[in-house]
Residue frames as qw, qx, qy, qz and C-alpha x, y, z in Angstrom:
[[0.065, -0.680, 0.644, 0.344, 141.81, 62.40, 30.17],
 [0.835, 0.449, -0.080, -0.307, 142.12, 60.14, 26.88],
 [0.849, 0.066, 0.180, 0.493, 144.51, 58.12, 25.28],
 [0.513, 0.697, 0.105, 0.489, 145.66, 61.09, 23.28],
 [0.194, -0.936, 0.217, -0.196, 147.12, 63.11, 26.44],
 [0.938, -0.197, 0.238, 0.155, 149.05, 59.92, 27.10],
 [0.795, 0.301, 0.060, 0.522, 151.53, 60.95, 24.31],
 [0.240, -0.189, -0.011, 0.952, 154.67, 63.55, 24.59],
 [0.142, -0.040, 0.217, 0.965, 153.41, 66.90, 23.94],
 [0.435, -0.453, -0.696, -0.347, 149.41, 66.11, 24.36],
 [0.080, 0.029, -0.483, 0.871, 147.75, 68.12, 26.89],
 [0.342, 0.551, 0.575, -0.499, 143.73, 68.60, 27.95],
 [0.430, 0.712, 0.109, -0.544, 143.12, 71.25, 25.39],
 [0.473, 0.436, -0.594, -0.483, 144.85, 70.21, 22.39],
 [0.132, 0.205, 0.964, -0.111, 143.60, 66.54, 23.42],
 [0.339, 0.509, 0.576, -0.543, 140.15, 68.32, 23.07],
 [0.456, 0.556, -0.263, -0.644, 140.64, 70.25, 19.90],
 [0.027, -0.292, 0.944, 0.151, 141.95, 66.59, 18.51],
 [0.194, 0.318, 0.922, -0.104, 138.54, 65.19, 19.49],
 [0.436, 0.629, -0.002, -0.644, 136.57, 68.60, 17.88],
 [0.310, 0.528, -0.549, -0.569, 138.43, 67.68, 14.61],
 [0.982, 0.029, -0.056, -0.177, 137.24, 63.54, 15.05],
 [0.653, 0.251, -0.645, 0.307, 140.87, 62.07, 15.88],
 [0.825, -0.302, -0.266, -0.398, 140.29, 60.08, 18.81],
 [0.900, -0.007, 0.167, 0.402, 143.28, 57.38, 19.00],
 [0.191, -0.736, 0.468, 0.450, 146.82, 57.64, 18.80],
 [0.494, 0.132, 0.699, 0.500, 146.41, 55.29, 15.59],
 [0.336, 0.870, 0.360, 0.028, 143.75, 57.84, 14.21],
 [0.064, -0.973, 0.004, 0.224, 146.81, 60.57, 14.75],
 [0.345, -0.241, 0.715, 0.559, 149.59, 58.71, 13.31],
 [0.536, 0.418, 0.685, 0.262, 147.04, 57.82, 10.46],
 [0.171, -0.912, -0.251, 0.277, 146.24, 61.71, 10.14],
 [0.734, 0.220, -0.040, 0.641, 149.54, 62.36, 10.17],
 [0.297, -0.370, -0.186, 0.860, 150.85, 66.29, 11.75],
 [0.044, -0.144, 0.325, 0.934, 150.00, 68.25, 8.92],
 [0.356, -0.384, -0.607, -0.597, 146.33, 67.24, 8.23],
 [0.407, -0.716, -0.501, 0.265, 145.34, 66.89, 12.17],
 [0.412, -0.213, -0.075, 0.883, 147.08, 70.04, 12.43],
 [0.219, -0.225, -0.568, -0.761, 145.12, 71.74, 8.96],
 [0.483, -0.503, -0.716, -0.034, 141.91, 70.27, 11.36],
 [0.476, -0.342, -0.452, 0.672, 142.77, 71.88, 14.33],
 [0.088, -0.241, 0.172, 0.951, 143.46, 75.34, 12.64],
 [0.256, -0.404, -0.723, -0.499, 139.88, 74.86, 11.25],
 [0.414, -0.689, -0.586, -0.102, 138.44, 75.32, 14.71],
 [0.505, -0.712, 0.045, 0.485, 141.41, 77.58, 16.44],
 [0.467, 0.851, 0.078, 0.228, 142.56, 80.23, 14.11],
 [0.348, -0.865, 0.331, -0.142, 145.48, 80.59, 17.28],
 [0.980, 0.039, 0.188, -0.059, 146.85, 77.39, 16.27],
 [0.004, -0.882, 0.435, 0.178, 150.65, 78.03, 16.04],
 [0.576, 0.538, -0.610, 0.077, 153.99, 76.23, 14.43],
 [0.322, -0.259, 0.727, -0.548, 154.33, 75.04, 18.44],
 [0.781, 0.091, 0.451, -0.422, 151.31, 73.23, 18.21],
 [0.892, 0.360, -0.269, -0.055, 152.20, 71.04, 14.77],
 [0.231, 0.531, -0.767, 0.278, 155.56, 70.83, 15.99],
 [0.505, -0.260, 0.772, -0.286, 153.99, 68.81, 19.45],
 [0.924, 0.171, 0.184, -0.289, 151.40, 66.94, 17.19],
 [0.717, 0.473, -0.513, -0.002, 154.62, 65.63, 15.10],
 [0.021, 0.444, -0.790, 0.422, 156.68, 65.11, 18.10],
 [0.625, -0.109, 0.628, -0.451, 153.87, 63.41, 20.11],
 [0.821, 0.495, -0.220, -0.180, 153.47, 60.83, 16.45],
 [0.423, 0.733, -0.525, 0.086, 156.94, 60.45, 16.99],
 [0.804, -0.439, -0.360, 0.175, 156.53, 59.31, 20.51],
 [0.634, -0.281, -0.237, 0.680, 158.99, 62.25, 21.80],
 [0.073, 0.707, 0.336, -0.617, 159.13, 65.68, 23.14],
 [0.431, 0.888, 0.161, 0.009, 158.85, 68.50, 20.45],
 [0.286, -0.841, 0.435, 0.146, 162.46, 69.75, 21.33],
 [0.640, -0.434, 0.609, 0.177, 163.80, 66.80, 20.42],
 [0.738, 0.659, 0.087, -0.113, 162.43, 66.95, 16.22],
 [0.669, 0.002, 0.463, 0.582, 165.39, 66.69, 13.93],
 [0.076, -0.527, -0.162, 0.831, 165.80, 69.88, 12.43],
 [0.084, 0.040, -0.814, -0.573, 165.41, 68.52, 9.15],
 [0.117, -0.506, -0.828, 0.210, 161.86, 67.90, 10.33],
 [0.248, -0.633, -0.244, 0.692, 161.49, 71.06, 11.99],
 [0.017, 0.472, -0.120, -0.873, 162.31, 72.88, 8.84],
 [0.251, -0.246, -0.747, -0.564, 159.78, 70.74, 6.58],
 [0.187, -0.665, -0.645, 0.326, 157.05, 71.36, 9.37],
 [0.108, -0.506, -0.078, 0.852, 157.99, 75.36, 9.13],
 [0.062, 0.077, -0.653, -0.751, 157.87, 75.31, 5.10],
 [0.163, -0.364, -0.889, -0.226, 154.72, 73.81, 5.48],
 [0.261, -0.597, -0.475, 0.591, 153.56, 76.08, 8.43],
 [0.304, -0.335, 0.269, 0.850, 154.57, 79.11, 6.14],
 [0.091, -0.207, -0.761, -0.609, 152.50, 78.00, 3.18],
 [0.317, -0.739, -0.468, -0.368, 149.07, 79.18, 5.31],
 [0.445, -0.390, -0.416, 0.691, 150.16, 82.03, 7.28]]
């Protein structure tokens, strides 16, 4: 276990896919930002769902996914949308 399960919504496997894609650090995933570690992810996992950007913002955020602002939530979707 890394630093990167340490945060909300970080678990083994998407801790792993995180280190497939080279983000390491939680400074590497704030730098990163959701939407490009995400874009990364979905590069090696083609199963890579709105769920999963939603933790990688939430766990940035330092809280759970549940807890996004919806405003958030619905720029994360729009974005999500745009490569389905």
């Amino acid at each position: 276990m890394g630093e990167l399960s340490k945060l909300p919504n970080i678990g083994p496997n998407v801790e792993a896919q995180l280190n497939q894609a080279g983000i390491t650090t939680p400074e590497q995933l704030k730098e990163t930002g959701s939407t490009q570690a995400w874009l990364k992810i979905k590069a090696i996992d083609d199963t890579a769902c709105i769920h999963r950007l939603y933790a990688l913002e939430g766990a940035i955020q330092g809280i759970r996914k549940t807890e996004l602002p919806s405003n958030k939530k619905e720029e994360l979707k729009a974005f999500y949308n745009h490569f389905k």
